[in-house]
Structure formats: C-alpha cells, structure tokens
Steps between C-alpha positions, in 0.01 A plus 500: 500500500240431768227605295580262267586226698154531693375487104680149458370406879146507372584344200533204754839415429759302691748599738776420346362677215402843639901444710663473124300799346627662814859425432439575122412817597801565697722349270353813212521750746899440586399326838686199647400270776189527728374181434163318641419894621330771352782763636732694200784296519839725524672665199711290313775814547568627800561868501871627621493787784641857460834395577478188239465222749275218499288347840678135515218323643261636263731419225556131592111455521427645178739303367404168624080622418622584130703159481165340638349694213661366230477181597853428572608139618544500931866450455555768289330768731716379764788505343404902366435553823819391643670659302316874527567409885896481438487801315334725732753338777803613290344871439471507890859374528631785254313722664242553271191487694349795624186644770293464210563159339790337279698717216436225228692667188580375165873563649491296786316252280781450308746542775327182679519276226924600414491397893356175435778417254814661649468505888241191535671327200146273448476336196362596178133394500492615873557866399306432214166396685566832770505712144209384378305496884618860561452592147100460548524663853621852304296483174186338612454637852719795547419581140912608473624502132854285541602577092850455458678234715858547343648602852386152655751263535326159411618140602603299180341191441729248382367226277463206760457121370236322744578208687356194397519155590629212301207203483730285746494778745108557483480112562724531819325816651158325453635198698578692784129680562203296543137569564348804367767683478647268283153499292522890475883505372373199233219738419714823422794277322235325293316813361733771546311711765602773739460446839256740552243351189573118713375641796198696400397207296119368527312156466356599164831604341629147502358321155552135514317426148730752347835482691484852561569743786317821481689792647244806556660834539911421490751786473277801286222387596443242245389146438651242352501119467816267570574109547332273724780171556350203418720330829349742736121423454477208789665753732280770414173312556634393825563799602159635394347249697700618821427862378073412487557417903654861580197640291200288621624564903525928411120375381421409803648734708361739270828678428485847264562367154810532289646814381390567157672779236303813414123530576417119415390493906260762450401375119471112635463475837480150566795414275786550790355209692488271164764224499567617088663804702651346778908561505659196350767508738324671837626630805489203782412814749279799443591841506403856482467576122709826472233684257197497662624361868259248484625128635510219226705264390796626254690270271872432634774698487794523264741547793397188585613310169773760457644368798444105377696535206841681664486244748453205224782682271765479804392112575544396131877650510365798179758716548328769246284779691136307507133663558215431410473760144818270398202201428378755230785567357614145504139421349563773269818395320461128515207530259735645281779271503229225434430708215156653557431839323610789654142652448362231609706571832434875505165396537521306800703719686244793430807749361335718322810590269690189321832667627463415856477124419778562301707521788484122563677413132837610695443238772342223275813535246714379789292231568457310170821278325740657410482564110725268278748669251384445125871379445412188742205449274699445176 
C-alpha cells in the first residue's frame, strides 16, 4: 500500500485524495477505521481467546471504528454503543465475564434480549432496536453466526394509531410559543419534517421562488423536497436577517466554520464559512463539535423545542400526549382529509414504502364528516 501511495504522491495529488485511496484500500483489504493515518486500521472481527471470550474494550472500539466506517449517523453509534455497554454489564452481572474478557455467546445473546421483554418489560421497538444493535456486535465484529432465533422471546408490537392534533388544537399550541421556537414548530407542521431534518437545516435549503424546503440526508440517508408555507416567509426572512448577525460576528472573531457532512471540508474548504451553509436556525453559544472537537457554532438543539411544545400543549389545556413528531403526523393526515393524494403525501414524508403513510388513513377517517346513509339521500 505504501508503495503505491508514494506512486499517487508523485502523481501530485491532493490530500484528501491520497487519505481516500488510503481508506479504499482498507476498505478491500477487510480493514475498518484508521482514518487521516497511514496505520492498518484494526480487524473488522475481533478474534475470541482459547476459552471463547472476547477483550470488552477492544470490542467496544472496534465497534464504534466499524460504525465510523460505514458511515453510520452519530446517534446511531451511540445508541449501538449503549447498548453493547448494557450487554457486557448484564454478562458481568450473570457472571459471565471472565480473566480473559466477556463470554459473548449466541446463548446469552438470546437470553439478554427474552430479559429485555420479561424482567425489564420495555416496550416493543425498545427490544427491537437492542436486537438489531447487538445483532451487528455478533455477526459483524465477533463474526458469531446467531441462525435460528426460535428460543428468543420477542416483545410484540401492537399496531399503535399516532396521535395527531385536530386543526383547532395546532392553532391553540401555536398561540402559546412565540419567537423562534414558535417559527421552528410552524416550520415542521407546515412541511412535515422531523425534528432532526429542522434542525440541521441550512440557508440554501430554503427556496423562496419555489416554496420549497430541501431536506438533505433525512432518515436513510436520503433527500427529499417538502412544502415551504406561504404565511411563514416574513418570519423566515426576519429571522435570516438576525441569523446573518450570528454569522458575520463568528467572521470576525474568526470562529472554525460550520460542520459540514462527509469530506465536503476537505473537498471545499472555504464553503463552512459561506453564509449558503450557515445553520438556519444556529446555536446562540458555541460549542465543542463532538466529531472532530473543534469549537464552532452548532445549530440548536431539539431538546430545546422538545421542551417548547410539552410546555405549550399543557398551557393550551390538549389533554392528548403532545411532542414535537405529533406536528408530522398532524401534517401528515390533515393533507389527507383535505384530500391530497396519498402519494403525493408519501412523498413528503420521505416513507419509502406507501404502507407507512398508510397508517394515517385510520386517524384521518375519524377526522372527516361523518358519512351520510344512502337511505337519507333518497
């Protein structure tokens, strides 16, 4: 690999250039992590001892290199990660843990997740996301063959209706924030957005000529487009303008640049301190950017807005169970009842499968008038 990277070196190429050969490299020869260095990064498997334990702390960094890897979202490797943590703890509470490391068996595998359901009782798509995190930890870096999972007592997951406000309700919630806050809540309610794609939105991904709101890499990874609200485009350019003063004084204090996804800081350089890439709704302190522990200025929180809405909800007398995914699904099936397509909706939402918009047809049905008899239309 050196030899050939020295080749490419002459060949006066980039940095970041000769850096993704590198990984490319890697990546062929079953190698995970080790990036910005020309050390082999550790196998992706880690191998057991002679008594068939595993080294915990190796296995936890592995894990979170191979995550890293494979370009999993932040939240995601923390929440593998949490969970591989928890499962370690309850092999060293049953005993399980020897000299030489953690027995991690298919057994106790499955043991741990019939736990999860009958002693911890956690719901269904709790146990479900521990399956899936500790699933990866045995096949992808333990290299452990689970096959047949008959023995495992799995949660049931029930078929749960979403809560969804009425249009009267959405009015009074709204009254009860103001500033931007309020402006973010508008924001998700009006095109349908997660909390997550509101707060990593940028300048350029609001498009006033075409009423549109870009979202750039949702849930999967994907793009899509959704509404911009007519109503909100006086708040929005007010806000901007308030949003050009945080940028131009981290100009002149010459604060590190925004955080920007993948290698676009190493492909354009300049672009993290360009307003197009500024966070439309920024941080009104800097911190320590988690990644690279370099101090910018992140966009805001959803805890922040999270905590907004419950407190609206309990001022406007909703007695239903309000947060801040309930705007989407509100969004969601009010489209419907005003009779928009549901493909047209599928779409928006950025479901890749028609069925999981389908879900919203329950709650709009008990929304629209009641339908009239055909004997009352004699």
């Amino acid at each position: 690999m050196d030899a050939y990277l020295g080749q490419l070196r002459r060949e006066n190429l980039k940095e970041w250039q000769l850096d993704q050969a590198r990984q490319a490299i890697m990546a062929w020869r079953g190698w995970s992590g080790g990036r910005n260095t020309g050390e082999p990064a550790p196998a992706p498997r880690i191998v057991a001892a002679a008594d068939g334990s595993f080294d915990p702390g190796k296995t936890l960094a592995v894990l979170e290199n191979t995550l890293r890897f494979r370009h999993y979202s932040l939240r995601t490797l923390d929440t593998y990660l949490d969970w591989a943590r928890r499962y370690l703890e309850y092999l060293k509470s049953t005993n399980q843990i020897t000299p030489s490391g953690a027995l991690v068996t298919v057994s106790s595998f499955q043991n741990y997740i019939s736990h999860l359901a009958t002693r911890m009782r956690v719901s269904a798509n709790t146990q479900n996301q521990a399956f899936c995190a500790l699933l990866f930890l045995l096949r992808e870096i333990l290299g452990l063959e689970v096959g047949v999972l008959e023995n495992t007592v799995r949660a049931k997951r029930g078929e749960h209706l979403p809560t969804v406000l009425s249009v009267e309700e959405v009015r009074r919630l709204f009254d009860q924030i103001t500033g931007t806050p309020r402006l973010m809540a508008e924001l998700i309610y009006g095109g349908g957005l997660r909390v997550s794609e509101c707060c990593n939105l940028r300048v350029k991904d609001i498009d006033f000529g075409m009423n549109q709101v870009m979202v750039r890499s949702g849930k999967g990874f994907k793009d899509r487009t959704t509404l911009l609200p007519e109503r909100l485009k006086p708040a929005l350019e007010a806000h901007l303008k308030r949003a050009r003063g945080l940028y131009d004084q981290d100009r002149q204090a010459y604060v590190a640049g925004v955080a920007m996804p993948n290698a676009l800081e190493r492909k354009l350089p300049s672009a993290s301190t360009e307003w197009a890439w500024f966070w439309l709704f920024p941080s009104r302190t800097l911190a320590v950017d988690p990644e690279t522990h370099v101090v910018r200025r992140w966009h805001a929180t959803d805890s922040s807005i999270q905590r907004m809405i419950g407190e609206a909800a309990k001022k406007a007398n909703i007695t239903k169970r309000v947060t801040v995914h309930c705007l989407r699904h509100s969004f969601a099936t009010h489209l419907l009842v005003s009779g928009v397509d549901i493909r047209e909706v599928q779409a928006l939402l950025g479901h890749s499968n028609v069925e999981t918009t389908m879900i919203y047809l329950h709650v709009a049905r008990g929304l629209r008038a009641p339908p009239r008899s055909p004997l009352d239309q004699l």
